[in-house]
C-alpha positions in Angstrom: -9.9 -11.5 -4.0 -6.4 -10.4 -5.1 -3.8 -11.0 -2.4 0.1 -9.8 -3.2 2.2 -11.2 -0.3 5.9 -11.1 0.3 8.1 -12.3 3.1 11.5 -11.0 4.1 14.0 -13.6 6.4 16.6 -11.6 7.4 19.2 -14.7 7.0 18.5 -14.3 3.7 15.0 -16.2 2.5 13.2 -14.1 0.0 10.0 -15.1 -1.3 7.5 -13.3 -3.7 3.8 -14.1 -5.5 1.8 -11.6 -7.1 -1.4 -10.9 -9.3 -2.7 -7.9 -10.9 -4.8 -7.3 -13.7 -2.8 -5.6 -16.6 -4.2 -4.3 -20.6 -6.6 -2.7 -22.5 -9.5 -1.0 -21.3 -12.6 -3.5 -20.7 -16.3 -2.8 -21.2 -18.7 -2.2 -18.5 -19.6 -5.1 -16.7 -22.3 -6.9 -17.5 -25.5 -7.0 -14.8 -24.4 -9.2 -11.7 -21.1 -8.1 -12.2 -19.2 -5.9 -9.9 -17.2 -3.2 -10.8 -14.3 -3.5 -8.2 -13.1 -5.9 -6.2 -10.8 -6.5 -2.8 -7.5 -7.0 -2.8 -4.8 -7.0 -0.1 -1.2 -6.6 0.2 1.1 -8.2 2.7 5.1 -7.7 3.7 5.7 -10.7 6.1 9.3 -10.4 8.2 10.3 -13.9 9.8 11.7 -12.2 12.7 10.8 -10.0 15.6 13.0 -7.1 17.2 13.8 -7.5 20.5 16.6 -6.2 23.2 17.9 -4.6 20.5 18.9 -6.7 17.5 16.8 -9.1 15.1 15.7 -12.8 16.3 14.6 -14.9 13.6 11.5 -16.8 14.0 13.4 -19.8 14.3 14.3 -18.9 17.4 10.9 -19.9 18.6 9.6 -16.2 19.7 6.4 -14.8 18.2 6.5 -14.2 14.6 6.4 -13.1 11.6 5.3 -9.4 12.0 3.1 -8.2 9.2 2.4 -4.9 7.9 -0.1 -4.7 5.5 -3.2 -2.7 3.2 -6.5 -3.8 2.3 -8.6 -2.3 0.1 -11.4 -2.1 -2.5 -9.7 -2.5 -6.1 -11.9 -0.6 -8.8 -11.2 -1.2 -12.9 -10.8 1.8 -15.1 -13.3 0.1 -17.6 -12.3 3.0 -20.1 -12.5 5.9 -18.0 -10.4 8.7 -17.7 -9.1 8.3 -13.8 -7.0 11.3 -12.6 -9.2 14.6 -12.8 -12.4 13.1 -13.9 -13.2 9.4 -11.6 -10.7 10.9 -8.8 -11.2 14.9 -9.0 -8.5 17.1 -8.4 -8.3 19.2 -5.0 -10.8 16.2 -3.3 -9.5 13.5 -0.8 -10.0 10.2 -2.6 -10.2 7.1 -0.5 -7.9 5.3 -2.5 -9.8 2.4 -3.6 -13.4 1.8 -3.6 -16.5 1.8 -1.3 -14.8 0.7 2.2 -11.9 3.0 3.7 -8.3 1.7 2.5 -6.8 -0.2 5.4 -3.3 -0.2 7.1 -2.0 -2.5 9.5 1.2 -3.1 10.8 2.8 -4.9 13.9 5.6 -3.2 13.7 7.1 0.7 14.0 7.2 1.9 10.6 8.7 5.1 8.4 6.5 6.1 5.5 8.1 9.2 3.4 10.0 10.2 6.6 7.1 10.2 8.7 7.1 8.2 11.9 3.8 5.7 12.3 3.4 3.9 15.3 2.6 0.2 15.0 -1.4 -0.2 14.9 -4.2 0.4 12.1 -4.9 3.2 10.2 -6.3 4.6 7.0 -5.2 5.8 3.8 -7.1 8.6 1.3 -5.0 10.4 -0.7 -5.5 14.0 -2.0 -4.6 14.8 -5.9 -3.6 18.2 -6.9 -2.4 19.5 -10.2 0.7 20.8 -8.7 1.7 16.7 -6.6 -0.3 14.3 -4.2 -0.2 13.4 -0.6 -0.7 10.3 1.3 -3.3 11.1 4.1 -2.4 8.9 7.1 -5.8 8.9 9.7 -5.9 7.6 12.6 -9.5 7.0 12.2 -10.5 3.3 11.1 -13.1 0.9 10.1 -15.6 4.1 8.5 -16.9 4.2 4.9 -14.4 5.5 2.3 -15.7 8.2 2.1 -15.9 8.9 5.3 -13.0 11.8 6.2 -12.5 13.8 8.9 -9.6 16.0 8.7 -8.9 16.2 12.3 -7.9 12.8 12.6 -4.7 13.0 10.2 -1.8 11.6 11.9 0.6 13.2 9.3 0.1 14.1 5.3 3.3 12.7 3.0 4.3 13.8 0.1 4.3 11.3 -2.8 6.3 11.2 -6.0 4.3 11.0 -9.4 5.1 9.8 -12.6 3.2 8.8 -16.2 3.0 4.9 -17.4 3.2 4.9 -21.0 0.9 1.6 -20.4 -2.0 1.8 -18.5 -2.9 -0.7 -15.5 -6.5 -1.3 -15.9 -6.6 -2.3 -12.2 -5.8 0.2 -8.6 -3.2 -1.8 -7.8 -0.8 -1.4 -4.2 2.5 -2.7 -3.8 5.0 -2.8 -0.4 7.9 -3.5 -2.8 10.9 -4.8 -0.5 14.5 -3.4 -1.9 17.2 -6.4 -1.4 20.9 -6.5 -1.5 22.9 -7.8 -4.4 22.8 -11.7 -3.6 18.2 -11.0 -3.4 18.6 -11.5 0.5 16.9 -8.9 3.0 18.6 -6.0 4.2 19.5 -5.5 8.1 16.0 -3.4 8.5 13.5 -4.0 5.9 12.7 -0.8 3.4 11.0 -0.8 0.4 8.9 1.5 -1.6 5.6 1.7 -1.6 3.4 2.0 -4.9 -0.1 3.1 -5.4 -0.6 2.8 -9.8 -4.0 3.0 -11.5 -4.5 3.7 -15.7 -1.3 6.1 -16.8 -0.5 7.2 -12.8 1.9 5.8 -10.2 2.8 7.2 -7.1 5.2 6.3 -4.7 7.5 6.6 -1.5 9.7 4.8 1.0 9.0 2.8 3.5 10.9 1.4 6.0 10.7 -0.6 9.8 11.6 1.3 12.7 14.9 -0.2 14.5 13.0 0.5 18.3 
């Protein structure tokens, strides 16, 4: 299992460890071999917001608050990705066989859209003319398992072209820091979602109530 996890301490404490699988395309696996894997990724903040204002951990309240995404990480393994493995104009699941997870403890922004704290899932939904992030409020079904009626809210993502491939579906909460690497006042970041030549993006951010 991959696992990317960061943690923000809003005196100042940044720390950072991360994994991904990066190069050339790879031949089919051999038999016994399986072609994805799981992988998680995990924004830890050492405090908790309460009556206002940010206590620390230190303080001895509950903590840290976590938001994270779980999901199953498939390998390009020489395919083409975008238009032929993920179609256009179909909601992809974003990952592999079991739905793509979010959780977080804490009120969050994603692309402007307000998500309450809980768990949800991600799918995504490709187009020739930009891609959204599908936010449901449905959890725990098979990837492929989407029912429209349980969006909580559709955001639009940016998209550009890698000139390297990442062999690997790979997800990152990336945190943005000040200018001495410490974390801001109210954790924001950007979130990335990258497989072969394709990475999409937007911003994330914790809720102040």
């Amino acid at each position: 299992m991959r696992r990317l996890s960061v943690s923000l301490a809003l005196a100042g404490t940044f720390a950072a460890a991360s994994a991904g699988a990066q190069g050339t395309p790879a031949a089919p696996p051999p038999a016994g071999v399986v072609a994805s894997s799981m992988a998680t990724e995990v924004v830890r903040i050492m405090s908790r917001y309460l009556e206002g204002r940010w206590i620390p951990q230190a303080a001895g309240l509950a903590g840290p608050s976590r938001i994270s995404i779980s999901y199953g990480q498939p390998h390009a393994r020489g395919r083409t990705i975008v238009g032929s493995v993920v179609p256009y104009d179909s909601v992809w699941r974003i990952g592999a066989n079991e739905a793509t997870e979010l959780t977080t403890d804490l009120d969050i922004t994603v692309g402007g859209a307000h998500i309450p704290h809980g768990a949800y899932t991600l799918f995504a939904l490709p187009t020739k003319n930009g891609w959204q992030l599908i936010v449901s409020k449905e959890t725990r079904q098979w990837g492929t398992d989407y029912n429209p009626a349980m969006d909580l809210v559709r955001i639009p993502l940016r998209a550009r072209t890698l000139t390297e491939p990442l062999e690997s579906l790979s997800i990152y909460l990336v945190p943005t820091l000040d200018a001495k690497g410490a974390a801001p006042t109210m954790p924001h970041g950007t979130l990335k979602i990258v497989w072969d030549r394709t990475e999409l993006s937007t911003d994330w951010s914790v809720d102040a109530k």
